[in-house]
C-alpha positions as CSV (number, residue, x, y, z in Angstrom):
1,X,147.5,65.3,81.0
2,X,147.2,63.7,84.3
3,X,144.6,65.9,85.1
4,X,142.4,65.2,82.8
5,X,142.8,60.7,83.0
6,X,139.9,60.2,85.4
7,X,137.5,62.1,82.8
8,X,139.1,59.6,80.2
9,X,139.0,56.7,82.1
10,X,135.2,57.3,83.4
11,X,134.2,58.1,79.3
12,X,136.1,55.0,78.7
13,X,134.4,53.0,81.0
14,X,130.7,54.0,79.6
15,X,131.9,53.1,76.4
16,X,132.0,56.7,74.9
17,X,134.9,57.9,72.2
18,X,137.0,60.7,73.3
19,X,139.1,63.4,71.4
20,X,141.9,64.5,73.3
21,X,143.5,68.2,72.3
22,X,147.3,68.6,73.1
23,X,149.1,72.6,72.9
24,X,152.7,71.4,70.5
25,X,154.0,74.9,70.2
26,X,153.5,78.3,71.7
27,X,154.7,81.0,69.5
28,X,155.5,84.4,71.2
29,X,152.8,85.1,73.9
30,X,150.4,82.4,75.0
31,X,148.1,81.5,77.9
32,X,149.4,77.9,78.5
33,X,152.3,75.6,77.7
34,X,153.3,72.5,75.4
35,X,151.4,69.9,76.7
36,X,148.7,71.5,77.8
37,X,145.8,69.2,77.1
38,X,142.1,69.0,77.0
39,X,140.0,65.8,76.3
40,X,136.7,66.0,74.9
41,X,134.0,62.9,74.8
42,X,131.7,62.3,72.3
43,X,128.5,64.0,73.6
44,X,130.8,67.2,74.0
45,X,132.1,66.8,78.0
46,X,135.4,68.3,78.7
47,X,137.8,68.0,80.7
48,X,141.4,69.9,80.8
49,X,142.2,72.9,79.0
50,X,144.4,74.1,76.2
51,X,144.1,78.0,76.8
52,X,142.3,79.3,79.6
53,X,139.6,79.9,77.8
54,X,140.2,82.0,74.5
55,X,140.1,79.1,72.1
56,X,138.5,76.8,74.4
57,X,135.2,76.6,72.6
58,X,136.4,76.5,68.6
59,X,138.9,73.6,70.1
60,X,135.8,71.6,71.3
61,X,134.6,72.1,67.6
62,X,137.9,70.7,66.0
63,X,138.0,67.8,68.7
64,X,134.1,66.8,67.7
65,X,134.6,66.7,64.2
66,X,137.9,64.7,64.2
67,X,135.6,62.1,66.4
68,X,133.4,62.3,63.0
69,X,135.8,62.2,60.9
70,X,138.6,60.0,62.5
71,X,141.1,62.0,61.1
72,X,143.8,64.0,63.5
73,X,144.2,67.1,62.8
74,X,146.7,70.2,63.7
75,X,145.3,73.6,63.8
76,X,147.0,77.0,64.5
77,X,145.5,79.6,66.8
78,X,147.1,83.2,66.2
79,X,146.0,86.6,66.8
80,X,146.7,87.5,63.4
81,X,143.9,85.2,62.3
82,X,140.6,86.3,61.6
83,X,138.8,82.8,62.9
84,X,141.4,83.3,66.5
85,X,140.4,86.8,67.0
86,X,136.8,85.6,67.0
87,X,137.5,83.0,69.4
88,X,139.2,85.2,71.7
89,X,142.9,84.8,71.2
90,X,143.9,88.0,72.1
91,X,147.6,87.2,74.0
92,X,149.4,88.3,70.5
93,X,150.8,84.8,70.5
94,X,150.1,81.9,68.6
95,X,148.8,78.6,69.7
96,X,149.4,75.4,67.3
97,X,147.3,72.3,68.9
98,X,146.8,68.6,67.7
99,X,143.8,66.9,67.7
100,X,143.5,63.1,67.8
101,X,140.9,60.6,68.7
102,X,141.9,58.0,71.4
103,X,141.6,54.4,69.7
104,X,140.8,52.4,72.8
């Protein structure tokens, strides 16, 4: 997390809503830990990252649309997956991540 606070705090500052993307669980085989966290602003800038890559893209998705929407969410990244082997997730593990807006 404290990698991505300047990005937040800069966002922040110009008055833009931000989305912040936090790895809960690693099932079996995954590219980064708990706590792993990526922060996404409104106008889709990122900063941090959830999995080295493999989900990076469909997570930027989830974190825009719960900026629409409000709503948190927590979604599950797994090879088994049809949607995860399209966005790369290829370690054989599973990823579940939660998605929340930051309410300034």
């Amino acid at each position: 997390m404290k990698d991505v606070l300047d990005d937040i705090e800069r966002w922040r500052a110009g008055g833009r809503r931000v989305a912040v993307a936090t790895v809960v669980d690693v099932l079996g085989s995954g590219p980064r830990g708990p706590g792993a966290t990526m922060a996404v602003s409104e106008d889709g800038e990122v900063a941090g990252s959830v999995s080295g890559g493999c989900v990076e893209g469909a997570v930027v998705t989830e974190a825009l649309e719960v900026l629409s929407s409000g709503e948190p969410r927590l979604r599950t990244f797994g090879y088994s997956d049809d949607e995860a082997f399209a966005v790369g997730l290829t370690c054989g593990g599973t990823l579940t991540i939660f998605v929340e807006p930051l309410d300034w």
